[in-house]
PDB file of N, CA, C, O and CB in Angstrom:
ATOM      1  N   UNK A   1       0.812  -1.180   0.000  1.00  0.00           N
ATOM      2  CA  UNK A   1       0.000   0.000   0.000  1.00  0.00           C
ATOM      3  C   UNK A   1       0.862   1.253   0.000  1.00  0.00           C
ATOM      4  O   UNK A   1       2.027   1.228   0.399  1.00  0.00           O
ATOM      5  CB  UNK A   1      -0.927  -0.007   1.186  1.00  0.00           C
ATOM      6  N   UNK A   2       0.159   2.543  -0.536  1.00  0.00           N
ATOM      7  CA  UNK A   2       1.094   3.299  -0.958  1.00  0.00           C
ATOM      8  C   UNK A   2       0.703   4.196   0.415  1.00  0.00           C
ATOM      9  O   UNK A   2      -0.442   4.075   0.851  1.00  0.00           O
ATOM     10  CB  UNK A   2       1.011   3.896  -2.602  1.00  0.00           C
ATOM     11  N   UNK A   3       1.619   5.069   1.078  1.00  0.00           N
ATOM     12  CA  UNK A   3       1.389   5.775   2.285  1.00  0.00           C
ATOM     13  C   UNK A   3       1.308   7.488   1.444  1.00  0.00           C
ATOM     14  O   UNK A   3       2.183   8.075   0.807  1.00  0.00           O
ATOM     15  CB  UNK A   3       2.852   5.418   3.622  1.00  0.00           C
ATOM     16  N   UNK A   4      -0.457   8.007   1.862  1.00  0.00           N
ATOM     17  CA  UNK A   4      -0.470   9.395   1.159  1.00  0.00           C
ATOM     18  C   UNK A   4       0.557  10.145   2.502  1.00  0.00           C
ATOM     19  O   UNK A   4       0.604   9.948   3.716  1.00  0.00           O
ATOM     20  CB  UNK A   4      -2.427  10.188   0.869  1.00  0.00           C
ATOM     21  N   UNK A   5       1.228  10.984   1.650  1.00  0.00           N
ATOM     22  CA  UNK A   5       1.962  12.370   2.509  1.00  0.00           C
ATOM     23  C   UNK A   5       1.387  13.219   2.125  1.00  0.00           C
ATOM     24  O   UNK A   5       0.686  13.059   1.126  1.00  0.00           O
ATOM     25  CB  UNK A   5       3.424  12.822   2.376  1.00  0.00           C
ATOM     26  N   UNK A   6       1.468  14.611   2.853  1.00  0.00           N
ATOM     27  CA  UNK A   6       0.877  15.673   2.346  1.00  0.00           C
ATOM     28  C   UNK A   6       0.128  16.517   3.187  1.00  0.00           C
ATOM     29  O   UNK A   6      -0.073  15.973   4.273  1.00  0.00           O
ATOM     30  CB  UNK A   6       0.177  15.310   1.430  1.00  0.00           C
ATOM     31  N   UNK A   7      -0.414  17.766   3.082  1.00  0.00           N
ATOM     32  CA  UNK A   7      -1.122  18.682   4.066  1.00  0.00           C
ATOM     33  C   UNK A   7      -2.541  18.343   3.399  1.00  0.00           C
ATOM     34  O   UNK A   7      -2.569  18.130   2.187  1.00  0.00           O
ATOM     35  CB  UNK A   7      -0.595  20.476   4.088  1.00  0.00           C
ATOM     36  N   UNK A   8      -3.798  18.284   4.204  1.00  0.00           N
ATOM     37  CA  UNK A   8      -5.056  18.368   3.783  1.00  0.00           C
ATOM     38  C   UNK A   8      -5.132  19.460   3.324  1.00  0.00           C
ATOM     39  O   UNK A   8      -4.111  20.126   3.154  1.00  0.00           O
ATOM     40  CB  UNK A   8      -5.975  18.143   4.589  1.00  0.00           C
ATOM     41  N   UNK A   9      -6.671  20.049   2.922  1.00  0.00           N
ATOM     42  CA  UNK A   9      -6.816  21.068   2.376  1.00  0.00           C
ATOM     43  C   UNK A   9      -7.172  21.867   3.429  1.00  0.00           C
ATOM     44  O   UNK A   9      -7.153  23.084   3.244  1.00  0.00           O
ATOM     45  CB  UNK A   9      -7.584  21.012   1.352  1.00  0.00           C
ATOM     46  N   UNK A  10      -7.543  21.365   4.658  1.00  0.00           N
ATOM     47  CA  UNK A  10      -8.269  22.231   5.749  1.00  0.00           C
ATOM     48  C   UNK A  10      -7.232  23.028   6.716  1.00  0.00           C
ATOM     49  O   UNK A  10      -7.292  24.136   7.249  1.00  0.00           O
ATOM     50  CB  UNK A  10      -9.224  21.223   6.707  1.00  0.00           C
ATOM     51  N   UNK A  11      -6.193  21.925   6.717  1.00  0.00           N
ATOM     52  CA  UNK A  11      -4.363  22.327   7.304  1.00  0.00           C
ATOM     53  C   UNK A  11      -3.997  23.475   6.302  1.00  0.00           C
ATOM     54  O   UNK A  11      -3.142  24.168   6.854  1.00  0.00           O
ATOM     55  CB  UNK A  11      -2.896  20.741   7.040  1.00  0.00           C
ATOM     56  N   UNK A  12      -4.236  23.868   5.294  1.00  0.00           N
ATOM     57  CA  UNK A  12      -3.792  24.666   4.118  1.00  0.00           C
ATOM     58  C   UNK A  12      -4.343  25.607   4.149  1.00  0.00           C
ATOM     59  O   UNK A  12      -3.723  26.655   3.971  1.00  0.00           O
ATOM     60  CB  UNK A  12      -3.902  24.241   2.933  1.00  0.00           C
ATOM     61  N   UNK A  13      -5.880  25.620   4.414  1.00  0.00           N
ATOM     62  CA  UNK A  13      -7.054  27.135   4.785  1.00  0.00           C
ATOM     63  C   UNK A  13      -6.820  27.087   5.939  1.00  0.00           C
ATOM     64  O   UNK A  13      -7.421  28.086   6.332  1.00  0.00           O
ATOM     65  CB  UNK A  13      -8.876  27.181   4.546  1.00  0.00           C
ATOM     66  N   UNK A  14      -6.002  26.278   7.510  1.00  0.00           N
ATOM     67  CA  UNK A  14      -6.160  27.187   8.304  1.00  0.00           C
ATOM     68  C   UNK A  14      -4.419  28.178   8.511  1.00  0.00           C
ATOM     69  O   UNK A  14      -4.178  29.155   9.221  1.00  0.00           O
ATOM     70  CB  UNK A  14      -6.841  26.342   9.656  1.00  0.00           C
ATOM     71  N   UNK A  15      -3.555  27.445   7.622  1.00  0.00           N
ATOM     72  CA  UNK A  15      -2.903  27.841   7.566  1.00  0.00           C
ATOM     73  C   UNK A  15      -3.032  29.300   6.912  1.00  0.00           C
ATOM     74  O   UNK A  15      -2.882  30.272   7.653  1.00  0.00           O
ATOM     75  CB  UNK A  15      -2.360  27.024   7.303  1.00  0.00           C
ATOM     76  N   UNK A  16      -3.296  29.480   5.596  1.00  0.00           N
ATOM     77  CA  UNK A  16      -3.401  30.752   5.338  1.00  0.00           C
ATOM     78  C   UNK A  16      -4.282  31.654   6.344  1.00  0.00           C
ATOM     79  O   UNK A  16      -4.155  32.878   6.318  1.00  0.00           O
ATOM     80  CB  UNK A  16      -3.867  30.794   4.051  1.00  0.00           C
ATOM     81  N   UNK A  17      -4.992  31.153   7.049  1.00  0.00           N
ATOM     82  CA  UNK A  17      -5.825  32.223   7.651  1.00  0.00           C
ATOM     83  C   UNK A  17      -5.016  32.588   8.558  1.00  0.00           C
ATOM     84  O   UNK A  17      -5.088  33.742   8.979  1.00  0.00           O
ATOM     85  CB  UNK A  17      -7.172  31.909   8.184  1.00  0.00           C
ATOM     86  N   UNK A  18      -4.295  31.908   8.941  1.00  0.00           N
ATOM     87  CA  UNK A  18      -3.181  32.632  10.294  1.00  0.00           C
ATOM     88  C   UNK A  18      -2.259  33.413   9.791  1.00  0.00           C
ATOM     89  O   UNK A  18      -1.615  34.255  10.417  1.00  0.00           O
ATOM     90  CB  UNK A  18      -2.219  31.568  11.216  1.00  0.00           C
ATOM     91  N   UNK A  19      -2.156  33.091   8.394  1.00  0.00           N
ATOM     92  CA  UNK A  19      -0.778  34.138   8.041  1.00  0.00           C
ATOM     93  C   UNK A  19      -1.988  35.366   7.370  1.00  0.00           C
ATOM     94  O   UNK A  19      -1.563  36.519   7.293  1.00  0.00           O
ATOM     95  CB  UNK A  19       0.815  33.281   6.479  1.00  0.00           C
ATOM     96  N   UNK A  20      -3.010  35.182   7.044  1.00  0.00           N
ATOM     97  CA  UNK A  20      -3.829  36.605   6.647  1.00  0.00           C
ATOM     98  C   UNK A  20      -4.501  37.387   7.957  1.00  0.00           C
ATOM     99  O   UNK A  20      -5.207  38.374   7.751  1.00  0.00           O
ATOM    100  CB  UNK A  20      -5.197  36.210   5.529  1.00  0.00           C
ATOM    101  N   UNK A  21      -4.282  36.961   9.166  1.00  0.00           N
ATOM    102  CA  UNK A  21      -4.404  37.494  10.612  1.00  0.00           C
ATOM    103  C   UNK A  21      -3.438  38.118  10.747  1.00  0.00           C
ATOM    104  O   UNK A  21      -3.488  39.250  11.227  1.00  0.00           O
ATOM    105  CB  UNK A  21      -4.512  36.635  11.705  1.00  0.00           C
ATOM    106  N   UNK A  22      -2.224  37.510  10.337  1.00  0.00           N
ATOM    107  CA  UNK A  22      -0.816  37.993  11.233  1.00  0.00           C
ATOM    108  C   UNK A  22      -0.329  39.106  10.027  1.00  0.00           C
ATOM    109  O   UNK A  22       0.236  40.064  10.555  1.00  0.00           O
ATOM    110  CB  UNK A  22       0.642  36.420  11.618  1.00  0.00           C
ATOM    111  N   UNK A  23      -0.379  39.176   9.091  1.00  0.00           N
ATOM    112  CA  UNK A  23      -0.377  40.619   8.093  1.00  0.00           C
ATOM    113  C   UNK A  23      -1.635  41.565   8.305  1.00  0.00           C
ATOM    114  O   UNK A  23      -1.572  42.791   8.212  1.00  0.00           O
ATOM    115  CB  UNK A  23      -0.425  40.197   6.353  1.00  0.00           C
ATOM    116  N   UNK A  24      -2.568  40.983   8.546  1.00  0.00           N
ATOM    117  CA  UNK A  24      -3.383  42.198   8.977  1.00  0.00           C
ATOM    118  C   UNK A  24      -2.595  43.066  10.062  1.00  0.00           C
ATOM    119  O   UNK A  24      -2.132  44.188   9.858  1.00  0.00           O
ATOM    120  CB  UNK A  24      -4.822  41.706   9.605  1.00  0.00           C
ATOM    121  N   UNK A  25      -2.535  42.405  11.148  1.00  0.00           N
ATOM    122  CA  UNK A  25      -1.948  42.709  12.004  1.00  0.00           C
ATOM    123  C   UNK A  25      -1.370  43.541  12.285  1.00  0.00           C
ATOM    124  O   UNK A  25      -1.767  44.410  13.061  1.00  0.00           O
ATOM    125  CB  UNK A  25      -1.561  42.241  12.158  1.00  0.00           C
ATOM    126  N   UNK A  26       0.423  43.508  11.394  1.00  0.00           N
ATOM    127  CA  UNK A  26       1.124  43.926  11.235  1.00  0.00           C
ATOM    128  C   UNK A  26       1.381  45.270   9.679  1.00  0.00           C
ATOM    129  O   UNK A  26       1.970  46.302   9.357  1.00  0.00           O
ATOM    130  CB  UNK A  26       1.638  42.826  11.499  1.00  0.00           C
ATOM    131  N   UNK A  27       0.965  44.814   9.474  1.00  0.00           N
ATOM    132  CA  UNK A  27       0.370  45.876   8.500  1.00  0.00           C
ATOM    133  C   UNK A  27       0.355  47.358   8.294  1.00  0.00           C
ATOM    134  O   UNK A  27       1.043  48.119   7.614  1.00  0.00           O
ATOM    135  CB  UNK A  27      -0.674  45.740   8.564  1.00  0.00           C
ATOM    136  N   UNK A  28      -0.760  47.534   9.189  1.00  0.00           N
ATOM    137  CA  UNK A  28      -0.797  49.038  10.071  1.00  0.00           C
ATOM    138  C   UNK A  28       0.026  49.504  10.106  1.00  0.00           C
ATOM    139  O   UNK A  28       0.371  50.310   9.242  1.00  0.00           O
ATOM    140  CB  UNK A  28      -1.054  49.216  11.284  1.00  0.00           C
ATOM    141  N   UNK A  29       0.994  49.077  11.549  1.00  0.00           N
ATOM    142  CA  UNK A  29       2.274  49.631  11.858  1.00  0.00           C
ATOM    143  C   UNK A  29       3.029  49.908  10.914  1.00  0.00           C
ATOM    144  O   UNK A  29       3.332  51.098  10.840  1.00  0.00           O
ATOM    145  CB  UNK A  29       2.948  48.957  12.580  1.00  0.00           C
ATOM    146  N   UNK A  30       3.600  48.986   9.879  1.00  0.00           N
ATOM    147  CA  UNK A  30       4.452  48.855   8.884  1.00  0.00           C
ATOM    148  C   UNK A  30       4.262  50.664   7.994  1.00  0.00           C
ATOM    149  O   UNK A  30       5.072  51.580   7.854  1.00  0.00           O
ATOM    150  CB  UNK A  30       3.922  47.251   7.917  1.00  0.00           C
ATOM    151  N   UNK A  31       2.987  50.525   7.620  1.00  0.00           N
ATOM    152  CA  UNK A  31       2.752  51.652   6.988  1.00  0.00           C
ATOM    153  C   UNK A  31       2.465  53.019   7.706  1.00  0.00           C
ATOM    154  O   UNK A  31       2.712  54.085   7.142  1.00  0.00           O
ATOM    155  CB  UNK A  31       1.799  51.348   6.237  1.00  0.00           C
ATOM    156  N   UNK A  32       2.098  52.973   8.581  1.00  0.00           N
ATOM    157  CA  UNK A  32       2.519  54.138   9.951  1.00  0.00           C
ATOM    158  C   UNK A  32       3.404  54.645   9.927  1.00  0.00           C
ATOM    159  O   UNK A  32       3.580  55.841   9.698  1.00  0.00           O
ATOM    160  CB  UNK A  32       2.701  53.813  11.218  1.00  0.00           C
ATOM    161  N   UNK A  33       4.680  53.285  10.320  1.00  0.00           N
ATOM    162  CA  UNK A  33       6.328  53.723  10.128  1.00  0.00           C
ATOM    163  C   UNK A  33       6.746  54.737   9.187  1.00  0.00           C
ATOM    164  O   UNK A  33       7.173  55.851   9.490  1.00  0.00           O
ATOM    165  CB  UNK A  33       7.163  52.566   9.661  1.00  0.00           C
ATOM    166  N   UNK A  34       6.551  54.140   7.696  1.00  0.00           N
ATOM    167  CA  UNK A  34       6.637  54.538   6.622  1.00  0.00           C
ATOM    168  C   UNK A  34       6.506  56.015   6.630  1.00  0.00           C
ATOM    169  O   UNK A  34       7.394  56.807   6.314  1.00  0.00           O
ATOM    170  CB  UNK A  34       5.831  53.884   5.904  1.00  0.00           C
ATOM    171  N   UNK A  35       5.087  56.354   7.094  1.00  0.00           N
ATOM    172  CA  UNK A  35       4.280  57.740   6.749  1.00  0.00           C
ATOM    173  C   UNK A  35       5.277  58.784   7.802  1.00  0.00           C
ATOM    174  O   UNK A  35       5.747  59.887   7.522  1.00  0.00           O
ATOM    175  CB  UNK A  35       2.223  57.669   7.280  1.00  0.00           C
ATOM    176  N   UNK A  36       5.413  57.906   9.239  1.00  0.00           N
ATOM    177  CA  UNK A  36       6.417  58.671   9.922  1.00  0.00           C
ATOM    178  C   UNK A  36       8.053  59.448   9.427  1.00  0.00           C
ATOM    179  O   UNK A  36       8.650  60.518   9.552  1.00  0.00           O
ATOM    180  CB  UNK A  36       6.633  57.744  10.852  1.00  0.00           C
ATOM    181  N   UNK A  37       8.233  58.092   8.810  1.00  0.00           N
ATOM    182  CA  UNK A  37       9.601  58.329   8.235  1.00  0.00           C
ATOM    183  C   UNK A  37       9.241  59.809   7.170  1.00  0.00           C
ATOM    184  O   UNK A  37       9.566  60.953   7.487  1.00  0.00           O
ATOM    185  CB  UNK A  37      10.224  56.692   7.254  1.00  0.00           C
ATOM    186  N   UNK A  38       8.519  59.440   5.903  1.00  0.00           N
ATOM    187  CA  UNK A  38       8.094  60.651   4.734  1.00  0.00           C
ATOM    188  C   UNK A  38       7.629  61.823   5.506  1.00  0.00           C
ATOM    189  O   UNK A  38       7.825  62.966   5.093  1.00  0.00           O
ATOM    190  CB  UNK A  38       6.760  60.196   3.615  1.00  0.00           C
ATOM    191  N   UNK A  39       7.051  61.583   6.555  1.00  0.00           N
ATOM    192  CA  UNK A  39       6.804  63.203   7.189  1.00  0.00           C
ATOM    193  C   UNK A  39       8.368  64.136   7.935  1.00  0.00           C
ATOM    194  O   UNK A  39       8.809  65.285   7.964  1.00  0.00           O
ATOM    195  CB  UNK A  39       5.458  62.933   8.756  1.00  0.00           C
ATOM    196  N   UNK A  40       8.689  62.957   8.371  1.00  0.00           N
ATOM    197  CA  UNK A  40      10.244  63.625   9.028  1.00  0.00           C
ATOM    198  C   UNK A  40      11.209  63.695   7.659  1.00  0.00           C
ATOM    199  O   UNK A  40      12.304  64.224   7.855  1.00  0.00           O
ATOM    200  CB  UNK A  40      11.166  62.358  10.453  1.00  0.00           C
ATOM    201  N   UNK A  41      11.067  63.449   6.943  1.00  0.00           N
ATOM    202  CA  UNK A  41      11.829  63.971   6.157  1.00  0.00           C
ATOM    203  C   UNK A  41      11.530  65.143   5.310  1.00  0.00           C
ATOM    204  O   UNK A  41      12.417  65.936   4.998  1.00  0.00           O
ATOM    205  CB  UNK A  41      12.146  63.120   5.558  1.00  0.00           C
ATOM    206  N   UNK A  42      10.188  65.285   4.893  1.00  0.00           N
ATOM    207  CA  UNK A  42       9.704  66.149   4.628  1.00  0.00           C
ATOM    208  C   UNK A  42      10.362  68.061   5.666  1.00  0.00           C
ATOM    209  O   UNK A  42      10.996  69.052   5.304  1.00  0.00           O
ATOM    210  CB  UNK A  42       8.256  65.416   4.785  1.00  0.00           C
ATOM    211  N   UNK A  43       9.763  67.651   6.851  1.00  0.00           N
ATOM    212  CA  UNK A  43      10.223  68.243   7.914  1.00  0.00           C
ATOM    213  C   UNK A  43      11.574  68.285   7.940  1.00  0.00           C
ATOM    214  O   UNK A  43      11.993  69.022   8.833  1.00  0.00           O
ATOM    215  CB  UNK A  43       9.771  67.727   8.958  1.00  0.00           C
ATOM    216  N   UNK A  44      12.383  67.778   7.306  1.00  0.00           N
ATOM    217  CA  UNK A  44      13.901  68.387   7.888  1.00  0.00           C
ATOM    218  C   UNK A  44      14.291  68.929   5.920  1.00  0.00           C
ATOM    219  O   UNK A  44      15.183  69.723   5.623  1.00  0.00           O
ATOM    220  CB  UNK A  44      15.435  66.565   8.941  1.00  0.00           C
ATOM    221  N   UNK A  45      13.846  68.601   5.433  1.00  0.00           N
ATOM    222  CA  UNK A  45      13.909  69.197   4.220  1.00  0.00           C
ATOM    223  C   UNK A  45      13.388  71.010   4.119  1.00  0.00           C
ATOM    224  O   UNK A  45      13.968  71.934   3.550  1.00  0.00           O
ATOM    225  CB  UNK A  45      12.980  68.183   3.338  1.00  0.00           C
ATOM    226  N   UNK A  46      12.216  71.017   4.834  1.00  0.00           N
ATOM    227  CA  UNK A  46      11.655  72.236   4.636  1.00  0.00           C
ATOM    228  C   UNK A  46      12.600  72.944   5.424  1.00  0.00           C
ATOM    229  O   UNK A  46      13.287  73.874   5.002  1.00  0.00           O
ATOM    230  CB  UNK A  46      10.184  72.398   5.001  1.00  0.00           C
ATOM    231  N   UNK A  47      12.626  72.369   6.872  1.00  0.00           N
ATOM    232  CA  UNK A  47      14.066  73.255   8.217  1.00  0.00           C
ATOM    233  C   UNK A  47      15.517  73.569   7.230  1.00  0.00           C
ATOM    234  O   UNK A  47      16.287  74.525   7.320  1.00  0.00           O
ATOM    235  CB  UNK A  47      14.853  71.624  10.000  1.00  0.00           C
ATOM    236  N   UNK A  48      15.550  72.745   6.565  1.00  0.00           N
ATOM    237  CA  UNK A  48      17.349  73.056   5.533  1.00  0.00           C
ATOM    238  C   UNK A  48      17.059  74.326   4.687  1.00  0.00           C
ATOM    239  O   UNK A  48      17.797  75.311   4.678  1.00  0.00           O
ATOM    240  CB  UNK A  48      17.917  71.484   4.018  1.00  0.00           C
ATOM    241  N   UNK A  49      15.927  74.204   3.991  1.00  0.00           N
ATOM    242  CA  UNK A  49      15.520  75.108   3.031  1.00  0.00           C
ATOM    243  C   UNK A  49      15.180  76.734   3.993  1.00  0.00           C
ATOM    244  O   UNK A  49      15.300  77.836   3.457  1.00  0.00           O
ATOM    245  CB  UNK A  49      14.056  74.323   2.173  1.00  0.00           C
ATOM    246  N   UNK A  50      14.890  76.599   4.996  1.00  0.00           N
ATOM    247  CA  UNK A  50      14.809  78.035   5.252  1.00  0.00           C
ATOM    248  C   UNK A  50      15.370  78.108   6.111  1.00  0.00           C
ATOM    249  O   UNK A  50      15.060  79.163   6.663  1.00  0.00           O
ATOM    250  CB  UNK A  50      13.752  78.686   5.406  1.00  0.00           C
ATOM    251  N   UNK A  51      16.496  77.310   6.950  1.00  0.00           N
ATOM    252  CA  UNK A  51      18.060  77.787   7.374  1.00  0.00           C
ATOM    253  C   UNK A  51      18.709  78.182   6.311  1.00  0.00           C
ATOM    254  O   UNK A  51      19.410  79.191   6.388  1.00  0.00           O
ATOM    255  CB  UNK A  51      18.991  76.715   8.010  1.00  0.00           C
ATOM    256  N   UNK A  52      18.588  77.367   4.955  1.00  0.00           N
ATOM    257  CA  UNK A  52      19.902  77.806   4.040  1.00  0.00           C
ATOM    258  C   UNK A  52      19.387  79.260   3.395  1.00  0.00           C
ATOM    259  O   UNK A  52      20.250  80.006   2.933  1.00  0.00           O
ATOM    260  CB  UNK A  52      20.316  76.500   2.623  1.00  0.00           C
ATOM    261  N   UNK A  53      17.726  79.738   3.355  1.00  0.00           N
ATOM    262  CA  UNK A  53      17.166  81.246   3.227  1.00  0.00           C
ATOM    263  C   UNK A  53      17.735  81.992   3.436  1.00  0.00           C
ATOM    264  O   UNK A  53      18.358  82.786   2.732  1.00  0.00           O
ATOM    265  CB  UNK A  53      16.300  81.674   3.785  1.00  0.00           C
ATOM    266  N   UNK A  54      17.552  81.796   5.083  1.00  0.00           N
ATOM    267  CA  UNK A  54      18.025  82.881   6.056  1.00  0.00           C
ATOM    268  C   UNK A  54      19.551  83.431   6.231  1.00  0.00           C
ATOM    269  O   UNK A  54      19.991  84.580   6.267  1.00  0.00           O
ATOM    270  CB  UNK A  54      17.671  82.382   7.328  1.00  0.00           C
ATOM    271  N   UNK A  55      20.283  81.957   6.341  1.00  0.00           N
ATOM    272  CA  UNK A  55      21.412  81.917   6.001  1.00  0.00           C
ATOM    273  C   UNK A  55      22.023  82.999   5.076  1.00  0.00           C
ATOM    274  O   UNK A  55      22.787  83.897   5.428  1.00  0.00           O
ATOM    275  CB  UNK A  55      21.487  80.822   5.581  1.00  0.00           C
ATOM    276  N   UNK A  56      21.641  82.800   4.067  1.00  0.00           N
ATOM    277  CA  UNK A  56      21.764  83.576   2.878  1.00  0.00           C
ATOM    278  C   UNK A  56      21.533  85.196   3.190  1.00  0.00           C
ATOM    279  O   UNK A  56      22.340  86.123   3.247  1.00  0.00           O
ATOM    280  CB  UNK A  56      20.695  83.003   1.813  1.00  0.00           C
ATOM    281  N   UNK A  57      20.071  85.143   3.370  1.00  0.00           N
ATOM    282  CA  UNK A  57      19.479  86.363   3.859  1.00  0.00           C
ATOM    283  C   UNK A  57      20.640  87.383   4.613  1.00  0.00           C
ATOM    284  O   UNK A  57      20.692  88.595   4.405  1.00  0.00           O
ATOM    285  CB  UNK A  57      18.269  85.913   4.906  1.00  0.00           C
ATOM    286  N   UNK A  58      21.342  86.808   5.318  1.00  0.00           N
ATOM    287  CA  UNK A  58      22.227  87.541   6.253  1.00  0.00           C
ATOM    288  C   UNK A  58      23.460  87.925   5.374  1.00  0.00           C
ATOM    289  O   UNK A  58      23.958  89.004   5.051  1.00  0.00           O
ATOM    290  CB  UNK A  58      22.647  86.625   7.588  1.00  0.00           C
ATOM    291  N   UNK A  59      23.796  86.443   5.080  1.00  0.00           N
ATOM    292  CA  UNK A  59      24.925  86.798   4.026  1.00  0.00           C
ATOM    293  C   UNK A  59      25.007  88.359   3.337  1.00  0.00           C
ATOM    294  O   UNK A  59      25.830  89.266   3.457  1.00  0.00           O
ATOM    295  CB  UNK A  59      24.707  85.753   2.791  1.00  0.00           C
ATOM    296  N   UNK A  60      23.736  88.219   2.550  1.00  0.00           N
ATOM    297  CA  UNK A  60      23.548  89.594   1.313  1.00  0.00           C
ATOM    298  C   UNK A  60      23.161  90.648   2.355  1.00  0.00           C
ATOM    299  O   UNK A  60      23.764  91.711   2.211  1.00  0.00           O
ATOM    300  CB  UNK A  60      22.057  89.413  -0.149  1.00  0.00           C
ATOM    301  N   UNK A  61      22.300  90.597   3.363  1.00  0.00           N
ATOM    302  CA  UNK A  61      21.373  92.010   3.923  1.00  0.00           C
ATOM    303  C   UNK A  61      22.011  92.086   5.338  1.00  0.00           C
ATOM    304  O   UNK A  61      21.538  92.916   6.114  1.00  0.00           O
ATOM    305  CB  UNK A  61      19.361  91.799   4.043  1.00  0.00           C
ATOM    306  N   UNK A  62      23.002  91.329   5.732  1.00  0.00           N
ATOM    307  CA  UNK A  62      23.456  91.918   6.877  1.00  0.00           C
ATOM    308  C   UNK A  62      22.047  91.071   8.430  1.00  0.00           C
ATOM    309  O   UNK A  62      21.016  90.442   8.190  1.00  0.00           O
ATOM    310  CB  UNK A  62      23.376  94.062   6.427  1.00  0.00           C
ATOM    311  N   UNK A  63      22.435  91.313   9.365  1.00  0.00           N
ATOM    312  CA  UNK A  63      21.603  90.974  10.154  1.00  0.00           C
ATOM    313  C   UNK A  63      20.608  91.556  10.558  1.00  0.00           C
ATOM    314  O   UNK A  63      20.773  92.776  10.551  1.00  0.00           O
ATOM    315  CB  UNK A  63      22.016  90.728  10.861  1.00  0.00           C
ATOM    316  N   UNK A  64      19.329  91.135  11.025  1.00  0.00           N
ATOM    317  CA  UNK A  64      17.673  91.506  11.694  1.00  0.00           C
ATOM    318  C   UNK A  64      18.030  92.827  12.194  1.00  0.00           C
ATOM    319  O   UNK A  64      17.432  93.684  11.544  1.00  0.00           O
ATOM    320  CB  UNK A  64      16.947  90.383  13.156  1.00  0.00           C
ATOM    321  N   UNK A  65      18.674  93.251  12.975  1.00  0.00           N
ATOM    322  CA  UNK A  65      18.773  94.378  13.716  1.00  0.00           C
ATOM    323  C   UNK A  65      19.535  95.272  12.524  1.00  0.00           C
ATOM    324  O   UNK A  65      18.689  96.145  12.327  1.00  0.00           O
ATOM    325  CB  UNK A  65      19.585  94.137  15.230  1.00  0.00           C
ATOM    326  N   UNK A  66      20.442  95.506  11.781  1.00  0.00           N
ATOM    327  CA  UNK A  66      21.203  96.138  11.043  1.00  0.00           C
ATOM    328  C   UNK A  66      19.636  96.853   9.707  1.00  0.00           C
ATOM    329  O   UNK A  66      19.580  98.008   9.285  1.00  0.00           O
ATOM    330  CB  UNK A  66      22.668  94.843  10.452  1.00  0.00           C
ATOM    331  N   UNK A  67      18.777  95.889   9.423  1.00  0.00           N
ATOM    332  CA  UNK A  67      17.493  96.495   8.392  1.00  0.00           C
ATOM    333  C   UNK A  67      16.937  97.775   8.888  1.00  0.00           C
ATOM    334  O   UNK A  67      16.513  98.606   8.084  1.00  0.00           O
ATOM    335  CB  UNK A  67      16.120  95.442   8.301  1.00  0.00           C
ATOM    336  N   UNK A  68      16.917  97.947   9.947  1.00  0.00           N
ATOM    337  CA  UNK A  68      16.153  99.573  10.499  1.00  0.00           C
ATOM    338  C   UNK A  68      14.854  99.054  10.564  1.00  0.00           C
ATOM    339  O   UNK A  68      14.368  99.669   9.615  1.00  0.00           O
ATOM    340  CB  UNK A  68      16.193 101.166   9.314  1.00  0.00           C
ATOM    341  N   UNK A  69      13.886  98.323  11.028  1.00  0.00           N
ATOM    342  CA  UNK A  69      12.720  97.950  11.385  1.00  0.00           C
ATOM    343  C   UNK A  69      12.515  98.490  12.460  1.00  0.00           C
ATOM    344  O   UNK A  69      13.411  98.692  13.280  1.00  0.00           O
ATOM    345  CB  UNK A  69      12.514  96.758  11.419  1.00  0.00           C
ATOM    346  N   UNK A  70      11.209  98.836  12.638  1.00  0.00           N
ATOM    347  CA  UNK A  70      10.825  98.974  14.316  1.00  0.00           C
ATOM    348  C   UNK A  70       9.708  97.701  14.543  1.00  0.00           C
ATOM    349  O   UNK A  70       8.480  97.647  14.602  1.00  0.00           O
ATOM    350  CB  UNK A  70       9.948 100.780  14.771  1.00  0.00           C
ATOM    351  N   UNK A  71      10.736  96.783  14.631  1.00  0.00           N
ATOM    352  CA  UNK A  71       9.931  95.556  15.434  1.00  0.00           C
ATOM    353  C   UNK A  71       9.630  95.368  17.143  1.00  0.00           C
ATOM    354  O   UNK A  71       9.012  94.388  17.557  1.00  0.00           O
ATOM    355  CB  UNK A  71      10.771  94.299  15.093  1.00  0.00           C
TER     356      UNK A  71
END
């Protein structure tokens, strides 16, 4: 007699259902991370861009107090 090997089909659907639990799961977070990361970078992109402004700003016009404002 021949001996069947093999996973049933029911071992196979409950298998996938545990791995479509455990990506749900994890999921979320994963793309959270993500959005965290693109916002902080965003954010230190915009901070470079108007340090390197201002920066500048001084360079050519001298400093805040030197313009004659009455702030």
């Amino acid at each position: 007699m021949k001996k069947n090997t093999g996973f049933t089909l029911a071992e196979t659907l409950i298998t996938l259902a545990i791995i479509g639990v455990v990506a749900a799961l994890t999921i979320p977070s994963v793309v959270q991370k993500y959005e965290e990361s693109v916002t902080q970078n965003r954010l230190k992109t915009t901070y470079s861009t108007i340090y390197n402004a201002y920066n500048l700003l001084i360079a050519e016009k001298g400093t805040l107090d030197t313009w004659g404002l009455n702030l």
